[in-house]
C-alpha positions as CSV (number, residue, x, y, z in Angstrom):
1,X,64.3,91.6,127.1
2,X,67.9,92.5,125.6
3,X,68.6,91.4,122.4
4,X,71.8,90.5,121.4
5,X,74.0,91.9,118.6
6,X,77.4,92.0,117.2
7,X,77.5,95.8,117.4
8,X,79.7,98.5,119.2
9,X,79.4,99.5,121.8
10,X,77.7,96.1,123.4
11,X,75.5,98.4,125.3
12,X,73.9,99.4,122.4
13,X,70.0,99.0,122.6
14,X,68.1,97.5,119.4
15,X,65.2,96.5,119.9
16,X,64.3,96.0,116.3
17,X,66.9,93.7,115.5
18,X,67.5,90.2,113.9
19,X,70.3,89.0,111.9
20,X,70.6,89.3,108.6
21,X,70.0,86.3,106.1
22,X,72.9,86.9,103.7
23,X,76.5,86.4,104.5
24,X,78.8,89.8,104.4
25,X,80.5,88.5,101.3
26,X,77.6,87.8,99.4
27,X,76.3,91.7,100.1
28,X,79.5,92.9,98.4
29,X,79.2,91.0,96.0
30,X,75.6,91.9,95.3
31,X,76.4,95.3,95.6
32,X,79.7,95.3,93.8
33,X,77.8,93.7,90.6
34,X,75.1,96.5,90.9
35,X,78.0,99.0,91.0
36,X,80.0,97.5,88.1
37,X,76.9,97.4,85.9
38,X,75.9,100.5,86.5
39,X,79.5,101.8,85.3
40,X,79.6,99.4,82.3
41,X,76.2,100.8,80.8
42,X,77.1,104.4,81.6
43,X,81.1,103.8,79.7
44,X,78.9,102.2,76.7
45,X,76.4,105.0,76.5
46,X,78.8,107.6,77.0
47,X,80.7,106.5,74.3
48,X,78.6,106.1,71.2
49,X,76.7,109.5,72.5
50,X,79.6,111.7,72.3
51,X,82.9,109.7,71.0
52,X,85.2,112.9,72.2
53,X,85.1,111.7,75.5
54,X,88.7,111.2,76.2
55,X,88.9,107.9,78.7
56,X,89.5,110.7,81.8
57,X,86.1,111.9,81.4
58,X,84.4,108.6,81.1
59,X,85.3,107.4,83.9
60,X,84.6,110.8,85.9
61,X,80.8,110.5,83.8
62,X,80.6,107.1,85.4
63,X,81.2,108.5,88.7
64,X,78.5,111.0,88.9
65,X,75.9,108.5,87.8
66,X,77.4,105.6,90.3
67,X,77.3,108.5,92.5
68,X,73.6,109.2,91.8
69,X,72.7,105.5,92.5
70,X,74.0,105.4,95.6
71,X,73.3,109.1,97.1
72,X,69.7,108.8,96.1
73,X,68.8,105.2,96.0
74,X,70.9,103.5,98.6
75,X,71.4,106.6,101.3
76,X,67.9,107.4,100.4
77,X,66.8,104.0,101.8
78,X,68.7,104.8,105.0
79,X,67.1,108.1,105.3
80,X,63.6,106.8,105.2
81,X,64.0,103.6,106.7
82,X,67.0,104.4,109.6
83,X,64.4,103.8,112.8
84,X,63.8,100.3,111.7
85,X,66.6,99.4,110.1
86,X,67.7,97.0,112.6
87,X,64.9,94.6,111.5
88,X,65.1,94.6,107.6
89,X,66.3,91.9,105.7
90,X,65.6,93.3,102.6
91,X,69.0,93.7,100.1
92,X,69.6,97.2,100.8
93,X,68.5,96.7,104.5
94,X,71.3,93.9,104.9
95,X,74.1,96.2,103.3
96,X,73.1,99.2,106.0
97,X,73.5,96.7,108.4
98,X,76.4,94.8,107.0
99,X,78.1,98.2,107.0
100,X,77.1,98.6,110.5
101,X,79.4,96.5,111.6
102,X,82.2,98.8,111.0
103,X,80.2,102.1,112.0
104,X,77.2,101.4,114.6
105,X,75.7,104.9,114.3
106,X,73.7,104.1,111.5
107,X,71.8,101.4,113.4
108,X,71.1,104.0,116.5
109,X,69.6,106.9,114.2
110,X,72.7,109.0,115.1
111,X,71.4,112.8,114.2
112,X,74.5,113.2,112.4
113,X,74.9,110.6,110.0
114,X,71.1,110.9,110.2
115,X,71.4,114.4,108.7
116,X,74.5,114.0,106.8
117,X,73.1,111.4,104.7
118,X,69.6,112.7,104.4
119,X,70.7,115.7,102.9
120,X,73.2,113.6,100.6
121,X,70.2,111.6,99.1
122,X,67.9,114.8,98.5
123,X,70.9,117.3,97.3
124,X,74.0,115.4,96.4
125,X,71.9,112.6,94.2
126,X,70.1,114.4,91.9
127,X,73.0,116.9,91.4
128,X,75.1,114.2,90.3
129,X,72.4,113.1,87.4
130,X,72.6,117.0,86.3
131,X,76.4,117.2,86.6
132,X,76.4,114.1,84.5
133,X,73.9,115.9,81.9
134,X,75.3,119.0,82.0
135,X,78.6,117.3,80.3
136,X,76.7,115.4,77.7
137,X,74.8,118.6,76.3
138,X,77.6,120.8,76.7
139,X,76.6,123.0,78.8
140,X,78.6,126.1,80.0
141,X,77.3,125.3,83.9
142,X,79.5,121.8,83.7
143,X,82.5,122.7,85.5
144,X,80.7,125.0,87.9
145,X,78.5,122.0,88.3
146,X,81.2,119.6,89.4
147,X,82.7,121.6,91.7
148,X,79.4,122.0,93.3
149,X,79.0,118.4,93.6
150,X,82.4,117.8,94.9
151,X,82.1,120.4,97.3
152,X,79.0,118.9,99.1
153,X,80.2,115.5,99.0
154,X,83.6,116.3,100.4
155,X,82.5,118.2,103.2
156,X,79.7,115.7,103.6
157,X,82.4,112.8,104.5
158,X,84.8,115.2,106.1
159,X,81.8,115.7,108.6
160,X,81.5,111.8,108.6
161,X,85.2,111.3,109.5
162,X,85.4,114.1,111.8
163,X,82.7,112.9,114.1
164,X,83.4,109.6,114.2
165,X,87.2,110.8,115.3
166,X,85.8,113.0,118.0
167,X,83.9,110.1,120.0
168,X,86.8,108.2,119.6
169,X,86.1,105.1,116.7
170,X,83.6,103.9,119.3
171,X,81.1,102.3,116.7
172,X,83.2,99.6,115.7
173,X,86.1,97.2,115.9
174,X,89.0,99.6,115.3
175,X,91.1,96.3,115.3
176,X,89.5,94.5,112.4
177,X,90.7,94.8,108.9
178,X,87.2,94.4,107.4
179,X,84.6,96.1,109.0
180,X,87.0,99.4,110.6
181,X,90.1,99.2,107.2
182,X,87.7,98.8,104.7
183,X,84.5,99.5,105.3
184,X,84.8,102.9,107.5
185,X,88.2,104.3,106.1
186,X,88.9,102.6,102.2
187,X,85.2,102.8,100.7
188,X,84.5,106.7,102.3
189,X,87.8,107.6,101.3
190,X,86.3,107.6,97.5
191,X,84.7,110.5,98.7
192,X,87.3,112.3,100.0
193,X,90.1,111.4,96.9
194,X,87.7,112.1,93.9
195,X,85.9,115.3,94.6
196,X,89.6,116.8,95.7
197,X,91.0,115.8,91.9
198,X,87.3,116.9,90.7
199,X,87.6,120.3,92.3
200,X,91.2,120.9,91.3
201,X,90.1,120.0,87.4
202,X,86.9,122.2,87.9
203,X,89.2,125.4,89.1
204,X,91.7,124.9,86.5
205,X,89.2,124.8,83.9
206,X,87.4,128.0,85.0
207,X,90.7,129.8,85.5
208,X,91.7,129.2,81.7
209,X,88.0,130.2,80.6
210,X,88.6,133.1,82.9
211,X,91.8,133.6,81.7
212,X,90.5,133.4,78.0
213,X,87.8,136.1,78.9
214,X,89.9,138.4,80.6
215,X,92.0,138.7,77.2
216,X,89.3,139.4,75.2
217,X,87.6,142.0,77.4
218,X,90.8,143.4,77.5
219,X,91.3,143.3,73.7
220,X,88.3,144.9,73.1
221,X,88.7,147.9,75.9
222,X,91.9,148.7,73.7
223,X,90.7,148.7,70.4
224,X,87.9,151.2,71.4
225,X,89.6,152.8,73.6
226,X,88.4,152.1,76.8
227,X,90.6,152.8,79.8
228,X,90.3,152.1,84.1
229,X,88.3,154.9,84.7
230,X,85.8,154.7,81.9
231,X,85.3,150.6,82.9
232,X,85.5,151.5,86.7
233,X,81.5,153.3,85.2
């Protein structure tokens, strides 16, 4: 028997599928909520931990943790659940599928966006939480950290976009504001955006440490008298 569904392409086979229970507007706002408290506790505790947190670096310590929530919680339901997805009308279940709309692939087990965001919730997630940590003890690994983190995730939705391009925007209606506009190219283009200012800020502030050590070293070599050829041993 062929079931019928609002997916692309129409051919698609689900055999698993039934519709969801909660409209598309109530899933973003249920997510939205979840997303907005999320940052609001993370911009409190931020700022009575450590008050020299100029606004800048708030919002980028909110980020990593929003990103942790979502890599490892949210994309981690996906990656467990993706064969029966189809069928769930559990909260998270309906926002796969709700999603779906725009990008089909994640209702097929597509082995891209399979693998893409399997290794997403097992690497990305909890290297945003130690990112996040690794600022609020100080640690000399932070920047290296966040460039890390950046890295993944922007070649992680570079992937996303590529393939998707390649077959040609097949998944979805390319016509409709909603489901193509905003869900497939606004909300992934966080993930393009942020980790290229994140990067840029990470390099810039290992290029003045850098810069910083280089004068010292250099200092030091002339005071004692160290020249090429003796550091060349």
């Amino acid at each position: 028997m062929v079931i019928k569904h609002p997916y692309y392409p129409k051919n698609l086979k689900l055999p698993h599928y039934v519709p969801n229970d909660r409209s598309g507007a109530e899933i973003l706002i249920l997510f939205g909520a979840g997303v907005a408290l999320v940052a609001i506790i993370t911009w409190i505790f931020t700022g009575r931990r450590d008050p020299k947190f100029c606004i800048l670096r708030r919002l980028v310590l909110c980020w990593f943790i929003i990103c942790a929530i979502i890599h490892i919680f949210v994309e981690g339901y996906y990656a467990v659940y993706h064969a029966t997805l189809a069928g769930h009308r559990t909260l998270l279940g309906e926002l796969w599928k709700e999603y779906s709309m725009g990008d089909s692939r994640y209702l097929s087990s597509d082995t891209c966006v399979l693998c893409v965001e399997s290794v997403t919730a097992l690497f990305d997630g909890p290297l945003a939480f130690i990112t996040f940590f690794a600022f609020m003890r100080g640690s000399t690994h932070r920047y290296g950290l966040q460039m890390l983190l950046s890295l993944c995730q922007l070649y992680g939705d570079v992937i996303y976009y590529a393939t998707n391009l390649k077959d040609g925007f097949v998944y979805g209606p390319t016509d409709s504001l909603q489901y193509f506009y905003f869900y497939v190219l606004f909300i992934n283009a966080f993930w393009i955006v942020i980790p290229i200012m994140l990067i840029i800020d990470s390099m810039q502030h290992i290029s003045s440490c850098q810069t910083v050590s280089d004068f010292y070293i250099d200092e030091y070599n002339r005071k004692h008298g160290i020249n090429d050829q003796q550091k060349s041993k």
